[in-house]
N, C-alpha and C positions, 0 to 999 in steps of 0.2 A: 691619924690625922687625915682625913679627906680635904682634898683641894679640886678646886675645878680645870679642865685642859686650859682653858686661858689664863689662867691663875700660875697653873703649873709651867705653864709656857714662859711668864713673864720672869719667874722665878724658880726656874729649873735648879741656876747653881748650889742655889741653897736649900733645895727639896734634896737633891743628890748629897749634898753635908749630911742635910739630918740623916737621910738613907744611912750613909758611910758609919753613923755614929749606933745605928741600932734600932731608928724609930720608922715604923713601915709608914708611907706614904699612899694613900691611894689616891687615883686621879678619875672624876667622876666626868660624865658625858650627859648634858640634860636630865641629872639629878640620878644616872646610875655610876654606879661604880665598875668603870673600865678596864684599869691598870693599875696593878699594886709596885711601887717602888721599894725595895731593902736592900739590906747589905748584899754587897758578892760574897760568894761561897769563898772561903779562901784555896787557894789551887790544891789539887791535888799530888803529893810527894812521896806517895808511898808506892812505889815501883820496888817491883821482885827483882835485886840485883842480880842474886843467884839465876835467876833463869833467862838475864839477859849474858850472863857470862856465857850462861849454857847455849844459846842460840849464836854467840859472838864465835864460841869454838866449833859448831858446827858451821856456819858459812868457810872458816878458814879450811877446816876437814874439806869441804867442797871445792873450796876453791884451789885451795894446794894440790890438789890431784892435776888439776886443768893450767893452771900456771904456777910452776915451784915457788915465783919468784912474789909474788903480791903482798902488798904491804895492809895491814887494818883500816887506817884509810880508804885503801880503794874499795873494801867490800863494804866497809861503811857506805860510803858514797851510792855503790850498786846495787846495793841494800834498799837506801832511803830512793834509788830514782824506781825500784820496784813498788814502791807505795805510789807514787806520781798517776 
């Protein structure tokens, strides 16, 4: 289905339904075709638990050297402010 920007402007919520339901939408700009609208990817859930275990016991191996006493929490937390 091609729609025009003001078209699609006017009726965005329901260009994003049909999107939602599997029918691509494109939005055309003085008789070209712009922007295609479709479904979202659905997310991605397949994370390697095994090698986040394996990385979980290594930070504690590092860190238990340096403070006996440190709970998963906190390398959690020291973990994620190294991504920051």
């Amino acid at each position: 289905m091609v729609r025009t920007l003001r078209e699609s402007k006017a009726k965005l919520s329901e260009l994003v339904d049909l999107a939602s339901r599997g029918e691509e939408v494109l939005i055309s700009v003085r008789g070209k075709v712009k922007a295609r609208l479709t479904r979202a990817a659905p997310p991605d859930r397949s994370w390697d638990r095994s090698a986040w275990v394996r990385q979980l016991r290594s930070l504690q191996r590092t860190y238990s050297a340096a403070r006996p006493k440190i709970s998963v929490e906190e390398i959690l937390a020291q973990s994620r402010q190294d991504r920051i």
